[in-house]
C-alpha positions in Angstrom: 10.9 4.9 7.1 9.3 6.1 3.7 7.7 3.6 2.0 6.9 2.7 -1.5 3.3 3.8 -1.0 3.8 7.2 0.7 5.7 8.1 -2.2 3.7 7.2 -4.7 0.4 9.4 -3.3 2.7 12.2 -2.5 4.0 12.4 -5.8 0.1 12.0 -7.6 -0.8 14.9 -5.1 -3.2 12.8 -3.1 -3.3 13.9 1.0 -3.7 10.8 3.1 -7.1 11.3 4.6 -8.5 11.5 1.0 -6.8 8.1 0.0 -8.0 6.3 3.1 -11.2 7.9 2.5 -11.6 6.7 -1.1 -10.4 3.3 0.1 -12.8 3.3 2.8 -10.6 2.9 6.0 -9.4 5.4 8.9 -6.0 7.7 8.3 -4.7 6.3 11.0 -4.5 2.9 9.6 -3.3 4.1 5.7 -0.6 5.9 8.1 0.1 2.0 9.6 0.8 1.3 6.2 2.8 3.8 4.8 4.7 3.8 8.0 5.6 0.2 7.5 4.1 -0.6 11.0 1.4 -2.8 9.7 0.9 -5.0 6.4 -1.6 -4.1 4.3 -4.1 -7.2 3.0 -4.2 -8.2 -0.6 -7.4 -7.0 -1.0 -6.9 -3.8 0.4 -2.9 -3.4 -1.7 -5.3 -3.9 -4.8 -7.8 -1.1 -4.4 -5.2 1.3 -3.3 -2.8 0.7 -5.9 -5.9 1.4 -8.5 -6.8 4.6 -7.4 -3.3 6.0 -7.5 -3.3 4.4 -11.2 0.2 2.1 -10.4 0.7 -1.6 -10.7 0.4 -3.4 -7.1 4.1 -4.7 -7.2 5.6 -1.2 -7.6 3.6 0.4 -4.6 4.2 -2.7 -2.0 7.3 -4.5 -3.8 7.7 -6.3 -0.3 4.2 -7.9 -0.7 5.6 -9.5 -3.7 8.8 -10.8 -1.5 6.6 -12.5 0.8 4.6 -14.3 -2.0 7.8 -15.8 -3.3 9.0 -16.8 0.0 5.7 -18.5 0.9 5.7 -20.5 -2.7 9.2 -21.7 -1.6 8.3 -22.5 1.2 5.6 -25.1 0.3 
């Protein structure tokens, strides 16, 4: 699966170790990410999206789907 996120550094030229460097966790976990295996915190979705210069929603759109279902749900 290529996500939303992968795409997004790929296309700004951005390797993966540098992101997770400049975000200040390992490759391996950015790759958990990208890969969809794991879900990124809100914190961490708002530093990332700022260094590749894109708006949160666009580079985890399923973060946003998860937001609305919660309200809903309450």
């Amino acid at each position: 699966m290529v996500t939303t996120l992968k795409l997004e550094r790929i296309k700004r030229g951005i390797q993966q170790w540098r992101l997770a460097s400049l975000v200040g966790i390992s490759q391996t976990e950015l790759s958990l990410y990208e890969g969809g295996r794991r879900r990124c915190p809100a914190d961490l979705r708002h530093r990332i999206a700022g260094i590749l210069e894109a708006k949160t929603e666009v580079i985890f759109p399923e973060s946003e789907l998860e937001q609305l279902s919660e309200h809903r749900q309450l």
